[in-house]
C-alpha positions in Angstrom: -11.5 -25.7 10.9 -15.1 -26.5 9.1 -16.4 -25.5 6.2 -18.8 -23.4 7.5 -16.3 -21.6 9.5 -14.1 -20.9 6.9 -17.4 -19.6 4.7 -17.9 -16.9 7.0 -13.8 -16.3 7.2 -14.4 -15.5 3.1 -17.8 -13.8 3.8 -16.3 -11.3 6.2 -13.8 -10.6 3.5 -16.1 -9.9 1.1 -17.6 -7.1 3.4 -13.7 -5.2 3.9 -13.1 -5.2 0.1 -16.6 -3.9 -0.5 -16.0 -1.3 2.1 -12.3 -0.2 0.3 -14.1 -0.3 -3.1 -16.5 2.4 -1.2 -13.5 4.1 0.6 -12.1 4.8 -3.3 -14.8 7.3 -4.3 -13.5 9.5 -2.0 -9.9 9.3 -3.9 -12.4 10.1 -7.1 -14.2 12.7 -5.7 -11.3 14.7 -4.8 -9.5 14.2 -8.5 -13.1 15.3 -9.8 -13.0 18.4 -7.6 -9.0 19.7 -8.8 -10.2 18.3 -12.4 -8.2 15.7 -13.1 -11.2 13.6 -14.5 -8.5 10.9 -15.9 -7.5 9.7 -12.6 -11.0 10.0 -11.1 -11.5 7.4 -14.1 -9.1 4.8 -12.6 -10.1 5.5 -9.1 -14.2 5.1 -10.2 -13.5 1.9 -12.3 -11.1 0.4 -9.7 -14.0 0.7 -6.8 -16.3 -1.3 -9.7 -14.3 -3.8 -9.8 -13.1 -4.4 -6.4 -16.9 -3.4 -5.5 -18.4 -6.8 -7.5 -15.8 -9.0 -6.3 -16.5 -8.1 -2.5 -19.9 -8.3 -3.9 -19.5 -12.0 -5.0 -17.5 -12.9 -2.2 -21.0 -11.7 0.3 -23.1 -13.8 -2.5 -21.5 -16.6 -2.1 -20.4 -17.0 1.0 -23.4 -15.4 3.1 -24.0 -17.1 6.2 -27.3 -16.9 8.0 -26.1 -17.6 11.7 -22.7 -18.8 13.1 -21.8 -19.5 16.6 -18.0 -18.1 17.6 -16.8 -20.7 20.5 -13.2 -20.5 19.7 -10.3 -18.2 18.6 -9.4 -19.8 15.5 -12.2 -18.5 13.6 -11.4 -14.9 15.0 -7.5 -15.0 14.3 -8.1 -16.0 10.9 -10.6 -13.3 10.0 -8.0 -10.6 11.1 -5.3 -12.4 9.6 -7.1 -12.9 5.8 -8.9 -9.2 6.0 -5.4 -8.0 6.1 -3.9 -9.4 3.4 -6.9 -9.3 1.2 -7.9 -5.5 2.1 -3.5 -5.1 1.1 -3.5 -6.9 -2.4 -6.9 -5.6 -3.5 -6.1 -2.0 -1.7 -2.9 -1.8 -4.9 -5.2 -1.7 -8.0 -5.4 1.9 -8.4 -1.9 2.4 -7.6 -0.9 -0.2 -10.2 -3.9 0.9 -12.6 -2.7 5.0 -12.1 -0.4 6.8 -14.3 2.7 6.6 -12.1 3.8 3.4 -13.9 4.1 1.1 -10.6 5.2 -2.3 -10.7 2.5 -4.9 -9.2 5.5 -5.4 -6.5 5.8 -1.6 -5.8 1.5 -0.9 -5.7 1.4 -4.3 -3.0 4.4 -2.6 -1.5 3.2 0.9 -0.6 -0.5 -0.4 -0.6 0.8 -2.7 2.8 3.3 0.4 4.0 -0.1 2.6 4.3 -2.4 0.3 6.0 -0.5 -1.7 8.2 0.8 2.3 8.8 4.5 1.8 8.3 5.4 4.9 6.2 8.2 3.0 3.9 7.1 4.3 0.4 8.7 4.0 -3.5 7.3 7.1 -4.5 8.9 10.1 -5.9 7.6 13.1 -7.0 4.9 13.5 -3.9 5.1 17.5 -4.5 3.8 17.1 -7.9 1.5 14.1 -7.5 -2.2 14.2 -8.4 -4.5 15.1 -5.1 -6.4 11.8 -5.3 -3.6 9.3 -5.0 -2.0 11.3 -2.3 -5.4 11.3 -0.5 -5.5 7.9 -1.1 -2.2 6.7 0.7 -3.4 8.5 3.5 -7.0 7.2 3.9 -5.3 4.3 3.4 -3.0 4.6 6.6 -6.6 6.1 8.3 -8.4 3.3 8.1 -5.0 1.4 8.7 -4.6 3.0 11.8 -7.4 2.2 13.5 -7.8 -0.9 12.1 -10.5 -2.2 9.5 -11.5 -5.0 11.3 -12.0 -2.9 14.5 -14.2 -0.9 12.9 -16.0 -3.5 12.3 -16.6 -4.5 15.4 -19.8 -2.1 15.6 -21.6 -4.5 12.7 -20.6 -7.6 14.4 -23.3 -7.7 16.9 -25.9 -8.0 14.1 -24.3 -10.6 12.3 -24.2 -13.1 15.8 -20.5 -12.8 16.3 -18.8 -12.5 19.5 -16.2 -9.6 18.5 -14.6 -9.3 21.8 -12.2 -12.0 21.4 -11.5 -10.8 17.7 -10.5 -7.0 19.4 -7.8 -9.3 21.9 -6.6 -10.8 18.9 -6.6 -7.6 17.1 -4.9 -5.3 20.1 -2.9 -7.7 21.7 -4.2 -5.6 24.8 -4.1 -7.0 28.4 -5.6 -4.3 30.1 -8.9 -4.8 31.6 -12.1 -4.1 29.5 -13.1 -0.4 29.6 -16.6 -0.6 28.0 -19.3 -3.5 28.6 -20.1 -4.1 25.1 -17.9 -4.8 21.8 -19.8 -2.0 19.8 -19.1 0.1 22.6 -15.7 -0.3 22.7 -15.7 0.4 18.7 -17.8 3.2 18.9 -16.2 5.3 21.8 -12.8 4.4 19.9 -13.9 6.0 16.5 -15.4 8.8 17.9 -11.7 9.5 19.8 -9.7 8.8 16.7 -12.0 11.0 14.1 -12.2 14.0 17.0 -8.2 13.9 17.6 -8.1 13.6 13.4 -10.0 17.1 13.1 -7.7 18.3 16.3 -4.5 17.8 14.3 -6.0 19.3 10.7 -7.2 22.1 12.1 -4.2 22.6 14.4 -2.0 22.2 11.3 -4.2 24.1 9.5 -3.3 27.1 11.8 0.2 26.2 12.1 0.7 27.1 8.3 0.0 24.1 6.3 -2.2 24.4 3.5 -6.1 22.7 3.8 -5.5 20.1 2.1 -1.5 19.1 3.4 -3.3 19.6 6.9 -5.8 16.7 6.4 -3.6 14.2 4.7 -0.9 14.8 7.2 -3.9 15.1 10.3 -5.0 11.2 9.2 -1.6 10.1 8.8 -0.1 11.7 12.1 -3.0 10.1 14.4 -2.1 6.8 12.1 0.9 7.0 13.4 1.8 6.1 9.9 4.0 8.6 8.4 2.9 9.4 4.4 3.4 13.0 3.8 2.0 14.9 0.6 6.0 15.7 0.1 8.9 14.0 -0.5 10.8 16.0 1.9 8.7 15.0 4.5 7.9 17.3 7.7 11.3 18.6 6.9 9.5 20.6 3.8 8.1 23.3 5.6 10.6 23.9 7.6 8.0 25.2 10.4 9.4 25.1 14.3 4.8 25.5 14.8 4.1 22.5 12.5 7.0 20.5 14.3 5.3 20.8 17.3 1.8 20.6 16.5 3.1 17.2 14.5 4.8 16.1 18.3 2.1 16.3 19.9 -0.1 14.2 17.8 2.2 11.6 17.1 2.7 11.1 21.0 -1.3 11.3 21.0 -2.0 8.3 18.0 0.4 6.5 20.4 -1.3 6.5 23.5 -4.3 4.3 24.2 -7.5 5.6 22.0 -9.7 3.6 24.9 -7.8 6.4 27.7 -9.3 9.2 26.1 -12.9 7.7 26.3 -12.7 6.1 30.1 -11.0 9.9 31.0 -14.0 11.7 28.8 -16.8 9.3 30.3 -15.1 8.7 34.2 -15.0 12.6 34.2 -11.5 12.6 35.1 -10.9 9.8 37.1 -8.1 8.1 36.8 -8.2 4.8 35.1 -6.0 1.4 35.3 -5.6 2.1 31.7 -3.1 4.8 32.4 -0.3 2.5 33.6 1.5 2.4 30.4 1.3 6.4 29.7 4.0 7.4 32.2 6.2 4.6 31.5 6.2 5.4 27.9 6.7 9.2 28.2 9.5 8.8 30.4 11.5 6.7 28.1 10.4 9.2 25.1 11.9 12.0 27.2 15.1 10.0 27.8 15.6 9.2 24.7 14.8 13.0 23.4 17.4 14.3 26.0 20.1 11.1 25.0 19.9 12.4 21.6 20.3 15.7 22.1 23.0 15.6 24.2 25.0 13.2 21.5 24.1 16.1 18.7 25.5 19.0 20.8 28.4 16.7 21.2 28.5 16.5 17.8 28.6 20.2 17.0 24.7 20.6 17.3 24.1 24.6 18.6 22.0 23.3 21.6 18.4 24.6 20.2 19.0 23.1 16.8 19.8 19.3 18.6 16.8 20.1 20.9 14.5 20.5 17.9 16.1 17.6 15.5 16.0 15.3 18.0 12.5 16.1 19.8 10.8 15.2 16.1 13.1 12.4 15.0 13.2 10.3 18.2 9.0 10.9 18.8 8.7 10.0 15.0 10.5 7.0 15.0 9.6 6.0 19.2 5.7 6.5 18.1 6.5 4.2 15.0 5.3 7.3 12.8 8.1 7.8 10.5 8.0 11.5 9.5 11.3 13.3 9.5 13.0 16.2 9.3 16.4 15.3 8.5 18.7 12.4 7.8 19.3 11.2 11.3 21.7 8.0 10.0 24.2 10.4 9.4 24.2 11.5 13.1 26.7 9.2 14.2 27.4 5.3 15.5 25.4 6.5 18.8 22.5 8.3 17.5 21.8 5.1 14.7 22.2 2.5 17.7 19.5 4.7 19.5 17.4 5.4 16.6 17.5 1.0 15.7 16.7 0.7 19.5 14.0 3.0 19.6 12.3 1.1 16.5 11.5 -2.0 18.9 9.9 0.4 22.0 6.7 1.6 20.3 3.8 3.1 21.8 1.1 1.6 24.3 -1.1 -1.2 23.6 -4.5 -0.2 22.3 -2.6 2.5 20.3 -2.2 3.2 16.7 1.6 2.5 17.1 3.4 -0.4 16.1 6.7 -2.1 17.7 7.0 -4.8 20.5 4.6 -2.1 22.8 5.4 -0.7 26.2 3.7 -2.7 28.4 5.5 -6.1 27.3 8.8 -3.8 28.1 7.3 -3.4 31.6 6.5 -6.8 32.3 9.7 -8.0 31.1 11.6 -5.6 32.9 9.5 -6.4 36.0 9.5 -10.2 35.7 13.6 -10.3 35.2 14.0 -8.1 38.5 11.7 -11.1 40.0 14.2 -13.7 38.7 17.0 -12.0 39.8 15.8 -11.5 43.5 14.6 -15.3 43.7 18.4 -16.0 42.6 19.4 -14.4 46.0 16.2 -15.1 48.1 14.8 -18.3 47.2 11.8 -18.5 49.5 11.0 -14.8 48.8 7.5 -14.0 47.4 8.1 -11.2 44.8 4.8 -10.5 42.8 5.0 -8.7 39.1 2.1 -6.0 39.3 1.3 -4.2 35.7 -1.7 -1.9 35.8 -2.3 -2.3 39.6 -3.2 -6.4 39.1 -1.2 -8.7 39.6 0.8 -10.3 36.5 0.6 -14.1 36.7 3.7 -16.7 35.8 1.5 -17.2 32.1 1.3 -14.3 31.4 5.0 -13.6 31.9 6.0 -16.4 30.0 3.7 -15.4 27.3 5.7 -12.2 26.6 8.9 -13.8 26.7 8.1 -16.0 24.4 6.8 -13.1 22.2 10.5 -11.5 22.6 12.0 -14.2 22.1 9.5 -15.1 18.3 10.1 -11.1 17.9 13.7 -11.3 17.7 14.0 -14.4 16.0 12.1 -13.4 13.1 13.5 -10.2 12.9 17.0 -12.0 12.5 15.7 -14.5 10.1 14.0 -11.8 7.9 17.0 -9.9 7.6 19.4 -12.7 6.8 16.8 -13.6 4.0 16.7 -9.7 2.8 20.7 -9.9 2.9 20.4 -12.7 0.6 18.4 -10.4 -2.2 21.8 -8.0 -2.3 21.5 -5.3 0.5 23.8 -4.5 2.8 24.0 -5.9 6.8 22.4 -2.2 8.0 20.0 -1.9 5.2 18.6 -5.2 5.1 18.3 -5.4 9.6 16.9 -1.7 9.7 14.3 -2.4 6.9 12.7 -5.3 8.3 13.4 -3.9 12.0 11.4 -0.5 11.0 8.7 -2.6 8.6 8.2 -5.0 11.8 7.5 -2.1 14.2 5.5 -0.2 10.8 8.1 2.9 11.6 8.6 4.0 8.1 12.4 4.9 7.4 15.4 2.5 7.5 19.2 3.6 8.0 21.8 4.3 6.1 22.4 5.6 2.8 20.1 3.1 0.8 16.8 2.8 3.0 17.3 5.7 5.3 14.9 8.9 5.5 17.1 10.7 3.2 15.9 8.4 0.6 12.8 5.2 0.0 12.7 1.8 -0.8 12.2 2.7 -4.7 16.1 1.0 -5.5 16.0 -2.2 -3.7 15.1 -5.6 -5.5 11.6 -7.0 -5.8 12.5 -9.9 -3.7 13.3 -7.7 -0.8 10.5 -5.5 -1.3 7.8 -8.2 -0.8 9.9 -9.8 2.1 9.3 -6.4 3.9 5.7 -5.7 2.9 5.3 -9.4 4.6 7.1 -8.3 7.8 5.2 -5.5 8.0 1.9 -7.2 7.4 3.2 -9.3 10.7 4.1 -6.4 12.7 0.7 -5.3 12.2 -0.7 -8.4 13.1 1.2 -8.8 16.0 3.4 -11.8 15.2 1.8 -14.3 16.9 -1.9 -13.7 15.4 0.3 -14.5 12.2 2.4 -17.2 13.5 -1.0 -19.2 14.8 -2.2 -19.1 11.7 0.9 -21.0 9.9 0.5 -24.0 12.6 -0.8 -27.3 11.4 -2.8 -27.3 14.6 -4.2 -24.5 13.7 -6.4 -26.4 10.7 -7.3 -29.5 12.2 -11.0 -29.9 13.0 
């Protein structure tokens, strides 16, 4: 890695922290509006300072030109900007009156933008407008991703961008637009129209304005922060419910479909081969549930509608609930820990291991198993209507295989901070797949994260930064390969 290369890594930087300093007005603006001038105060003076350190970051590190010809440059942007964009993202948390800990602003500071949900707060009901408008602009911009927005700006500044989306989306669908600002373009204007859809939508359905547009940007997000501390469960609204399903099963499908469908006029596009998949095993999962709950004692419209929201919440890595589904039973919490590793499709806002590597594996062990029987048999693994070469099936084992191993190795070091065996694997299972709740009685979505020890609480902010990332954009980066010239 030369120094030039890493000058630009820093310069980029610079830009996403100047761009959250600017994202903080709008925090200020709102406390300034419900006049609660003291809080606009810390949200006004955080943006200076974050503002002038992006600013000296741009100074400093400005490049004139640079020429992108590998992916180590590209991985290590997206890696940095995340963690930078997540410390300097806590100020006015830690800075606010709500007495934080650094540990607890990092903590829900990462839980909104990497769009996990997992939160310390209490209180949400009676918290001032601007930090709850905060969290969720937070999980906004989260959601579609800060450096994919970027993506637009790239073009002007001589970088490449389209191996920074692949690094950023983990997508191996073909390319649906020609052009990397295309691609970022078509993908905003998809995620701000279905963010207006929902508000107004939940707008209708009885939420207040202002509940309707926090819960709008976090429902697309896929991320889960609600203005209460009951959650969805609050309003206790069969309309909202739905109007909530349907956009979380929307944030988790991929933002490119809607924009091929819009632009193709209908016509069906290679994209869609993860949409079916997924839906199906949302549906079986719904119906699973519900059949366990009226087994349970569930009246068959109340399972129906508990588990309809739970299961999409927690399948679409969203993390909104409307009840305390680990007391359910041994089956419903072995489904709900399952469901945490499915997630949505690629090129979504959702989180978790992703459909299509499901597909693929699923595809490529049926191959296996056939050549067991048949040896000279010629048994091809198709995804999307291409094709799937041996690579790229061994890539996503090996991702399985680095997925489940640092799951297991997270846990056992979160077990070591005090928590129990269910706590500790559900916490970094949900940070990992950015789903929000745990399970059981100490992390579960009857409670938060608020009681567990500091230690634990910046081991899970870290696995949710790699969820996020993907795991292996993360893992590359710790490789002393990775640094030699």
């Amino acid at each position: 890695m030369t120094t030039d290369r890493l000058r630009f890594v820093l310069f980029l930087n610079g830009l996403f922290i100047l761009a959250l300093a600017v994202a903080m007005l709008v925090p200020a603006i709102v406390d300034f509006a419900a006049d609660d001038g003291k809080d606009a105060i810390i949200f006004v003076s955080s943006a200076a300072a974050i503002g002038a350190l992006g600013s000296m970051f741009i100074a400093a590190f400005k490049q004139d030109q640079i020429d992108l010809t590998d992916r180590r440059t590209g991985l290590l942007i997206t890696v940095s900007a995340w963690l930078s964009v997540s410390i300097v993202g806590a100020v006015p948390l830690y800075n606010s009156g709500l007495g934080l800990s650094w540990t607890d602003a990092v903590f829900e500071t990462a839980s909104a933008l990497t769009t996990t949900g997992s939160t310390i707060l209490v209180g949400l009901d009676d918290m001032p407008p601007g930090l709850l408008i905060w969290r969720s602009l937070l999980q906004w911009l989260g959601g579609i991703g800060i450096i994919v927005m970027a993506l637009s700006v790239f073009p002007a500044l001589r970088v490449g961008g389209m191996q920074l989306f692949r690094s950023e989306s983990s997508d191996i669908s073909e390319k649906p637009f020609p052009k990397v600002h295309q691609i970022a373009r078509n993908i905003l204007i998809v995620y701000v129209s279905l963010t207006l859809a929902c508000a107004v939508s939940l707008d209708i359905a009885g939420m207040s304005t202002f509940d309707a547009v926090n819960h709008a940007m976090t429902t697309i997000a896929t991320g889960g922060h609600s203005t209460r501390d009951a959650s969805i469960g609050f309003y206790n609204s069969l309309a909202i419910e739905i109007v909530t399903i349907v956009f979380m099963i929307s944030g988790a499908l991929p933002l490119a479909f809607y924009a091929v469908f819009l632009l193709n006029r209908g016509k069906r596009s290679a994209i869609e081969g993860q949409i079916i998949p997924f839906l199906s095993v949302l549906a079986a999962a719904i119906l699973a549930c519900t059949a366990w709950n009226i087994s349970q004692g569930m009246s068959p419209p109340v399972a129906l509608r508990l588990s309809a929201f739970n299961v999409t919440s927690i399948m679409t890595d969203t993390g909104f609930a409307t009840a305390d589904f680990s007391t359910w039973g041994s089956f419903a919490v072995g489904l709900f820990f399952m469901l945490y590793l499915v997630g949505g499709c690629a090129g979504s806002t959702a989180g978790a291991i992703k459909i299509f590597r499901w597909q693929i594996l699923f595809e490529g062990t049926g191959r296996a198993l056939r050549i067991m029987l048949y040896p000279q048999a010629v048994v091809p693994v198709r995804f999307q209507g291409k094709s799937v070469d041996d690579v790229a099936i061994s890539n996503v084992r090996n991702f399985f295989f680095l997925y489940i191993m640092t799951l297991l190795f997270m846990s056992l070091l979160v077990m070591a901070t005090g928590l129990d065996f269910l706590s500790s694997i559900s916490s970094v299972a949900q940070a990992m797949a950015n789903a929000g709740p745990g399970l059981g009685p100490v992390v579960g979505p009857a409670t938060n994260f608020a009681a567990i020890p500091d230690t634990a609480k910046w081991l899970i902010a870290f696995a949710m930064v790699i969820g996020r990332l993907e795991l292996v954009t993360f893992l590359a980066v710790l490789q002393p390969w990775f640094w030699r010239r």
